[in-house]
C-alpha positions in Angstrom: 1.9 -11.0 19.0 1.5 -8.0 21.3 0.9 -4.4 19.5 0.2 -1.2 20.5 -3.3 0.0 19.1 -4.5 3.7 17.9 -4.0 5.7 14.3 -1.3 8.0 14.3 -1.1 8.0 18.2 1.9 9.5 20.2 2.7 5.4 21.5 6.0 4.4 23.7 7.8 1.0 23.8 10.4 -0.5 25.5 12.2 -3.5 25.5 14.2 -3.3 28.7 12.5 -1.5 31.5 14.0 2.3 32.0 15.1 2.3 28.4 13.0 5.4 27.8 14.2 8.9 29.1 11.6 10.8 31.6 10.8 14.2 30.7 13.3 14.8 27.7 14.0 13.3 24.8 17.9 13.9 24.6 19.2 13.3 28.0 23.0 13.6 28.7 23.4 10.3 29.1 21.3 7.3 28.1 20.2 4.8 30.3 21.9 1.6 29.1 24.1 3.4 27.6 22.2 3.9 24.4 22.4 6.9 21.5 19.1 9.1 21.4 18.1 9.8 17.7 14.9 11.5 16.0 12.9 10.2 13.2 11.1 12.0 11.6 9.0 12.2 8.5 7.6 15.0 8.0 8.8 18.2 8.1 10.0 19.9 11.9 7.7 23.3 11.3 4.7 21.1 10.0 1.5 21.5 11.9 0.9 19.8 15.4 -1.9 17.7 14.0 0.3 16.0 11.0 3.7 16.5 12.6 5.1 13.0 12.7 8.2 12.4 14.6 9.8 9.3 16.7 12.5 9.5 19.3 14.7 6.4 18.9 17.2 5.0 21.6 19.2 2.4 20.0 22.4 0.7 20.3 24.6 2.5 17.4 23.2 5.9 15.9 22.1 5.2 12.5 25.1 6.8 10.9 27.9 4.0 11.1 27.9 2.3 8.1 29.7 2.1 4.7 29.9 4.0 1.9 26.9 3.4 -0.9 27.5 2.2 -4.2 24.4 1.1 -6.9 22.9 -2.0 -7.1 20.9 -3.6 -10.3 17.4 -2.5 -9.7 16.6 -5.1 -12.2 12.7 -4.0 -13.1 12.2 -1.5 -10.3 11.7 2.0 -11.8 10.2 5.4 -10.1 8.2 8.2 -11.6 10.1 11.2 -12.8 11.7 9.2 -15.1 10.9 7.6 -18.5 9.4 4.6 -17.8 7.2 4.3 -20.5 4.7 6.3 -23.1 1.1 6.9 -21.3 -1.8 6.1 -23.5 -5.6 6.2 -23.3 -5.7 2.5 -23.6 -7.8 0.1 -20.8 -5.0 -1.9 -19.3 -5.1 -5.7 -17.1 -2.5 -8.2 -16.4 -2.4 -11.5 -15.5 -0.7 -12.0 -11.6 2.9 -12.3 -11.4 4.6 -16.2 -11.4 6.6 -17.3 -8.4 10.1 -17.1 -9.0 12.4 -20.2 -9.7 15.2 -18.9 -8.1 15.8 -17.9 -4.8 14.5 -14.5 -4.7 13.9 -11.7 -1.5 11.9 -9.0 -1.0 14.2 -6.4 -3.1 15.3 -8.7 -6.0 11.4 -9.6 -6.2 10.1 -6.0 -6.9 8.8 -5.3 -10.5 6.9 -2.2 -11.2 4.0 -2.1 -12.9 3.4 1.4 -12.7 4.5 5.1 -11.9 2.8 8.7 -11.6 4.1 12.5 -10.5 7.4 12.6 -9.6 9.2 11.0 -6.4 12.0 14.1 -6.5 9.1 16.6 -6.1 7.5 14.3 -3.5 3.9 13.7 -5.6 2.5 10.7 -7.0 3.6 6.6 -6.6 4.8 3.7 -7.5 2.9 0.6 -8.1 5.2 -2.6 -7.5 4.3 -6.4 -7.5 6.2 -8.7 -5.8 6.8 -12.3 -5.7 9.6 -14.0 -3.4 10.4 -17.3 -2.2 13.0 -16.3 0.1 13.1 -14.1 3.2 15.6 -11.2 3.3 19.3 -13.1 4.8 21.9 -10.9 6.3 20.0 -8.0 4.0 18.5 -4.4 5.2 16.4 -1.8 3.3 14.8 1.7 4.0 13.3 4.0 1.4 13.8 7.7 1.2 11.8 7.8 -2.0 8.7 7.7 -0.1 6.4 5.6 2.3 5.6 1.5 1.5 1.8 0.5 1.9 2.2 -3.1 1.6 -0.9 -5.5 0.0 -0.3 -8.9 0.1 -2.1 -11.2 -1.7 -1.0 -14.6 -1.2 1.7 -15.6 1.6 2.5 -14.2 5.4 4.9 -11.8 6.0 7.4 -10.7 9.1 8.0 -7.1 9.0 10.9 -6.7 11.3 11.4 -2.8 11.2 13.7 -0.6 13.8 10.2 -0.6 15.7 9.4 -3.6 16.3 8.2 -6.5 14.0 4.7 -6.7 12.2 3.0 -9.9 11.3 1.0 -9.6 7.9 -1.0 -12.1 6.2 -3.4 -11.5 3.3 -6.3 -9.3 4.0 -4.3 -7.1 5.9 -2.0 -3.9 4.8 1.1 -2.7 6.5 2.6 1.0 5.8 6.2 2.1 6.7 7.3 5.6 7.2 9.4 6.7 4.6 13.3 5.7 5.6 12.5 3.4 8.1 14.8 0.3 7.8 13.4 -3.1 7.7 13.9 -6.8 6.5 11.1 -9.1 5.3 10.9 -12.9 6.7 8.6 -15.4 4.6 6.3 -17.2 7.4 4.8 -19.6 4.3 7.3 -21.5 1.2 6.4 -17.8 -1.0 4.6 -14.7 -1.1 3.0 -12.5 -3.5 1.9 -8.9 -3.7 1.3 -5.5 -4.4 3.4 -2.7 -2.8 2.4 1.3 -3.3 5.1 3.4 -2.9 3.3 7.0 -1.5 6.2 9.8 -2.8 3.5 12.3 -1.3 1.9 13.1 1.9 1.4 10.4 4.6 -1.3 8.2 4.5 -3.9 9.7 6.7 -7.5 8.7 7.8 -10.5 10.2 5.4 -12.8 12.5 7.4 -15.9 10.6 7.9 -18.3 14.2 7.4 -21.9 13.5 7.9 -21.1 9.3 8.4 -20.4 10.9 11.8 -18.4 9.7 14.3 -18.2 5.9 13.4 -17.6 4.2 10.4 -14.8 3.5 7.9 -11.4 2.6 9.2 -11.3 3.2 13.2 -8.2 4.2 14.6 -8.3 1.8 17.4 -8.1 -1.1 15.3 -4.5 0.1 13.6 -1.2 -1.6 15.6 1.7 -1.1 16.0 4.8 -2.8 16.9 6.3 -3.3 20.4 10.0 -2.5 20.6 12.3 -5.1 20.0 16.2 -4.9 19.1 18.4 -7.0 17.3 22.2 -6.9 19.1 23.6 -9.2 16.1 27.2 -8.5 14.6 28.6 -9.2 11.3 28.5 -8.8 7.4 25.4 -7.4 6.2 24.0 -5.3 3.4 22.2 -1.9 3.7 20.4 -1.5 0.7 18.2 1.7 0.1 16.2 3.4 -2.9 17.2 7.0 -3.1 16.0 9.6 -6.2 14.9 6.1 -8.3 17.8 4.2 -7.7 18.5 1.7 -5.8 22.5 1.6 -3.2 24.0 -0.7 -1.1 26.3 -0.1 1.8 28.1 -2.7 3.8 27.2 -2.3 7.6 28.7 -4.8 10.4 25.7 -4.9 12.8 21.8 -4.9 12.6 20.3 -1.4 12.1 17.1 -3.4 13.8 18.8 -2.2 17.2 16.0 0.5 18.9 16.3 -1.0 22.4 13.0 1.9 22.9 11.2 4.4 20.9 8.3 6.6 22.0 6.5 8.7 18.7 3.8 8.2 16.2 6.0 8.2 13.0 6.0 4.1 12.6 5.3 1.2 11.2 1.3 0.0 11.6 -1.0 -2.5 10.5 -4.8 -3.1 9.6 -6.9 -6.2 8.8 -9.2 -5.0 6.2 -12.0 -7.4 7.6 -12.2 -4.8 10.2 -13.5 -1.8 7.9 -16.9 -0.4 8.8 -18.6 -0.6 5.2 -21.6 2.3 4.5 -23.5 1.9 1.5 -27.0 2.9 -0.1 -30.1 1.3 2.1 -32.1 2.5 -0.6 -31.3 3.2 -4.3 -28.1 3.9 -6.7 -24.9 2.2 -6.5 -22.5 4.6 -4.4 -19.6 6.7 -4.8 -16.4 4.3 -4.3 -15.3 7.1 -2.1 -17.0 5.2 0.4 -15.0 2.3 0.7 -11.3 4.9 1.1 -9.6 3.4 3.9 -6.2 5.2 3.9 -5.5 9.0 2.0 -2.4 10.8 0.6 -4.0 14.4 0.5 -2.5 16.3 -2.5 -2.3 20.1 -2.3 -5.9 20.5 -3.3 -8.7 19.8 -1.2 -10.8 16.8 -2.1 -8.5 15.6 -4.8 -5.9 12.7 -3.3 -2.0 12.4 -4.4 -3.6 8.7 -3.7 -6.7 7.2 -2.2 -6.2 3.7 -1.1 -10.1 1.9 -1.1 -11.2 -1.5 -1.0 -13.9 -3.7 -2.3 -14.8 -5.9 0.6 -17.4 -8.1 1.8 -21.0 -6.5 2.0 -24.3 -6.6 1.4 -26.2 -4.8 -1.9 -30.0 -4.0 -0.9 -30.7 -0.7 -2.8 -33.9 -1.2 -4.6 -34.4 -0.8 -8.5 -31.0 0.0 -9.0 -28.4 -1.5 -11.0 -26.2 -2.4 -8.4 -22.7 -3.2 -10.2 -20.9 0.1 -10.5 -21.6 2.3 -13.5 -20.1 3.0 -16.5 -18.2 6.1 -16.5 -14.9 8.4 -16.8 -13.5 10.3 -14.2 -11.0 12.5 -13.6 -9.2 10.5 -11.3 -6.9 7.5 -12.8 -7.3 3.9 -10.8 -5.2 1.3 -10.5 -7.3 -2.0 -9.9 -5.7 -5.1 -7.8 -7.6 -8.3 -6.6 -6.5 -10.0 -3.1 -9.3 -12.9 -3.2 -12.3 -14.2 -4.8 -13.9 -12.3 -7.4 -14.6 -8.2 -8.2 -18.4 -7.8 -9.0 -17.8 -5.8 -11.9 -15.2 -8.3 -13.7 -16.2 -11.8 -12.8 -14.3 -13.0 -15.8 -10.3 -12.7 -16.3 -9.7 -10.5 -13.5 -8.0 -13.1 -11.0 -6.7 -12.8 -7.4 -3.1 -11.5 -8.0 -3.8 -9.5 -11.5 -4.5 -6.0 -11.8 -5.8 -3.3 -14.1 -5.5 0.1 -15.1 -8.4 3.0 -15.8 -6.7 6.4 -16.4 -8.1 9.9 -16.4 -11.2 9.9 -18.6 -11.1 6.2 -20.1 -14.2 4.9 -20.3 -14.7 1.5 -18.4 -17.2 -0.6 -15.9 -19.0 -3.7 -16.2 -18.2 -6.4 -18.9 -21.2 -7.4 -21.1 -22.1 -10.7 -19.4 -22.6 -8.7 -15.4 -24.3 -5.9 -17.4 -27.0 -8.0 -18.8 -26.9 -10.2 -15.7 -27.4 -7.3 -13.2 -29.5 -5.7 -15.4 -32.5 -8.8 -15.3 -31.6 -9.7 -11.9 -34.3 -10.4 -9.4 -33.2 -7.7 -6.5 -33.5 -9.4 -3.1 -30.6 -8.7 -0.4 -27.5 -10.1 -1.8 -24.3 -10.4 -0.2 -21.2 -10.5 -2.0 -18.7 -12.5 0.3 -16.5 -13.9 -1.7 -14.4 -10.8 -2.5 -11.4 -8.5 -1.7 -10.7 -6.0 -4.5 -8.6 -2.7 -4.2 -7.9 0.3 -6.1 -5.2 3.0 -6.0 -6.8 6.1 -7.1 -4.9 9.3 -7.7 -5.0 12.7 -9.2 -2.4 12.1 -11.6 -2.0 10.2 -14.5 -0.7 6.8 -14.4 1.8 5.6 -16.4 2.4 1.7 -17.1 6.2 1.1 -17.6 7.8 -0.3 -20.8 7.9 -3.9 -18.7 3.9 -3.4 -17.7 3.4 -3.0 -21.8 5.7 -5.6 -22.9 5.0 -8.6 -20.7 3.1 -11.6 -21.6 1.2 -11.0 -18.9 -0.7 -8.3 -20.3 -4.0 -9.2 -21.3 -4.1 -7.6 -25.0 -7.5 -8.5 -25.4 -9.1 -7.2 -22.4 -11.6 -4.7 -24.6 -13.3 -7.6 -25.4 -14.5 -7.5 -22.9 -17.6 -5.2 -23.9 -17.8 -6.9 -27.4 -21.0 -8.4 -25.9 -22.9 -5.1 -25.2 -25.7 -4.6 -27.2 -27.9 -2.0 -28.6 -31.6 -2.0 -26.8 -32.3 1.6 -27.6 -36.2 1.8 -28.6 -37.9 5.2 -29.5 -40.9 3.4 -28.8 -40.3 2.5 -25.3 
C-alpha cells in the first residue's frame, strides 16, 4: 500500500487528478463539483509550529446527517467522571478473551483505565479491545480526544476520511481527534490496547544532546493516500462526545474526501523502526530513552502522556545491574506487553496483559530476575524476544470499578517480591 512519508508534514493527496484547488483553499467552485471543508485540531491562533489543520474536498460537507441520540457504552468510561476509587495498590491483569459473539471495534472497547479530565482536555483513557468482527455499515469519530492505537494480536484496516491505514502488531496508528473512521478485521480477531490522548497532540520528543538522529525519525511515519467512498444507504454515525457515547443515522459514507492537502491526519509507525540509545558503559538508563511519541502537558518536561517502548536491543553496560531499578517516581505508568516477554517480569506478565504503577508506588524487578541479574555473568546480551510499552503521565491513574472487579485482575501480583531477601551484612 502506497503512503505518504514525514511527521507532522504539510502532505497533499488526491484521488482524481485536479481534485485539489491551486493557490487557495476555498475556491468558488470546486473542481468536480466537490464542498471544501477545514479540519482542524488544534486551535486557529495556535502557533505555526503545532498548528495542525487539513483542508478537505469531499463529496457531502460533513454536516448532513441525523440527529444524535445515546448509545450503551457498555464498559467504556472517560476520566472526569467516577469511574472508580484510586488506591496506592500495584495493579496487573490478565489479557482480555475474544469475544463469543459478533463484536466490532466500538462494542469491543472496555476501559481499563482513566486520568485528568477529557472536558478540560488533560489526561487519557486506557481501553482494551477485542473484536471478531469488522465495523458493517458503522462510522465513528471522537471529539473526546485523539486514538493512538496498539495492537497486539490481529491486522487492522483503518479506513479514515484520509485514506486507509494498514496496521498489524508492532505497529501504532494515531487519529486526530474527530476524524471519522471504520475498522476492518484483515485476520478471524484482533486484540489491543487503545490510548485515548484528551490532551495535546502527540508530538516527537526533542532528541537534545542524542543530536540530530535517533529515536523515532520522522521519515519513517505514513500517512494515507486519499481515497473516497461514493456508497449510499443506511448507516450509523456513532461518536464519543463529553464521555458518552451517540449515534446518528446518516445515508452515505462520511469516508467521501475525494482530496485533502494538511498535516492534521491519520499516520502510522512500525516500532521495529525506532533508533534505540542506551548505556555503552555502566547503569541501566532513564526509560525516557525509549519515548517514541509525547502529549506535552503545560509544564515543561513533565508529559500529559509519554508513549515509550521496550523493544529489541542489546544490554552491554559493564558491572551494572542491567534490569531496571527499583524505584517510585512521580510519574504513574501504565505497563502493556505486545510480544514475548518484559525483562523485568518474566513471570505472569503475558503478551496482551497489562499493569499499573502510580505516582510513588514502589515497584521493579520480581525476586527470581533480581537474583538472576544480580549473579549474572555480564557478556553482551541481546534481549530479542520482546515488545513492552508504557503510558506514562503526570497524573494519577485511576483503574475503573470493571479494572478492580474483573477476574482478570491478578490479586496476587505482590507476590511477586515475596522472594526477596535480606543480604544486608555490616561486615561486608
Amino acid at each position: 500500500m502506497d503512503y505518504l512519508h514525514g511527521f507532522g508534514n504539510e502532505h497533499e493527496t488526491e484521488a482524481l487528478a485536479g481534485a485539489l484547488p491551486v493557490g487557495r483553499f476555498s475556491p468558488q467552485r470546486v473542481a468536480f463539483g466537490l464542498y471544501a471543508e477545514q479540519f482542524s485540531s488544534t486551535a486557529f491562533t495556535a502557533p505555526r509550529a503545532h498548528n495542525r489543520r487539513t483542508w478537505f474536498y469531499r463529496i457531502r460537507p460533513s454536516v448532513l446527517h441525523g440527529e444524535f441520540s445515546p448509545y450503551n457504552g457498555k464498559l467504556l468510561e472517560t476520566a472526569g467522571g467516577d469511574a472508580g476509587t484510586v488506591c496506592p495498590n500495584v495493579l496487573r491483569w490478565d489479557p482480555l478473551p475474544l469475544p463469543e459473539e459478533a463484536t466490532d471495534f466500538i462494542d469491543g472497547l472496555v476501559t481499563i483505565a482513566v486520568n485528568g479530565d477529557a472536558m478540560a482536555q488533560a489526561g487519557m483513557g486506557i481501553h482494551l479491545y477485542a473484536i471478531n468482527q469488522s465495523m458493517q455499515q458503522r462510522f465513528f469519530y471522537c471529539a473526546d480526544g485523539e486514538l493512538l492505537f496498539i495492537p497486539q494480536a490481529g491486522s487492522l484496516r483503518l479506513r479514515t476520511e484520509c485514506g486507509r491505514l494498514e496496521l498489524s502488531p508492532g505497529e501504532i496508528a494515531v487519529l486526530p481527534r474527530g476524524m471519522k473512521f471504520a475498522v476492518d478485521l484483515l485476520d478471524d480477531s484482533a486484540r489491543g490496547y487503545l490510548c485515548e490522548n484528551y490532551g495535546a497532540p502527540f508530538s516527537l520528543p526533542e532528541r537534545g544532546p542524542v543530536g540530530a538522529n535517533g529515536y523515532a525519525n520522522d521519515r519513517d511515519f505514513c500517512y494515507p493516500v486519499a481515497a473516497y467512498e461514493e456508497d449510499e444507504g443506511e448507516f450509523e454515525l456513532l461518536c464519543k462526545f463529553a464521555g458518552h457515547l451517540y449515534t446518528a443515522p446518516i445515508g452515505h459514507s462520511p469516508l467521501d474526501v475525494v482530496a485533502w492537502t494538511g498535516n492534521s491526519a491519520p499516520y502510522k509507525y512500525d516500532l521495529a523502526r525506532f533508533n534505540v540509545m542506551g548505556s555503552v558503559s555502566y547503569d541501566h538508563p532513564d526509560p525516557s530513552i525509549y519515548t517514541v511519541l509525547t502529549s506535552p502537558s503545560d509544564t515543561a518536561g513533565v508529559a500529559n502522556i509519554d508513549f515509550v517502548i521496550f523493544p529489541p536491543r542489546w544490554m552491554v553496560a559493564e558491572d551494572t545491574f542491567r534490569p531496571p531499578w527499583y524505584h517510585r517516581n512521580i510519574m504513574s505508568e501504565f505497563m502493556g506487553l505486545i510480544e514475548g516477554t518484559y525483562d523485568a517480569k518474566e513471570e505472569g506478565f503475558v503478551p496482551g496483559g497489562a499493569s499499573l504503577h502510580n505516582c510513588m508506588a514502589s515497584h521493579g524487578p520480581e525476586a527470581a530476575v533480581f537474583e538472576k541479574a544480580s549473579t549474572a555473568e555480564l557478556a553482551p546480551d541481546r534481549y530479542a524476544d520482546t515488545m513492552a510499552f508504557m503510558l506514562e503521565s503526570r497524573y494519577l491513574i485511576q483503574p475503573t470499578y470493571w479494572a478492580m472487579n474483573t477476574t482478570l485482575r491478578q490479586r496476587d501480583y505482590t507476590r511477586c517480591w515475596e522472594g526477596l531477601e535480606k543480604h544486608f551484612s555490616p561486615a561486608g
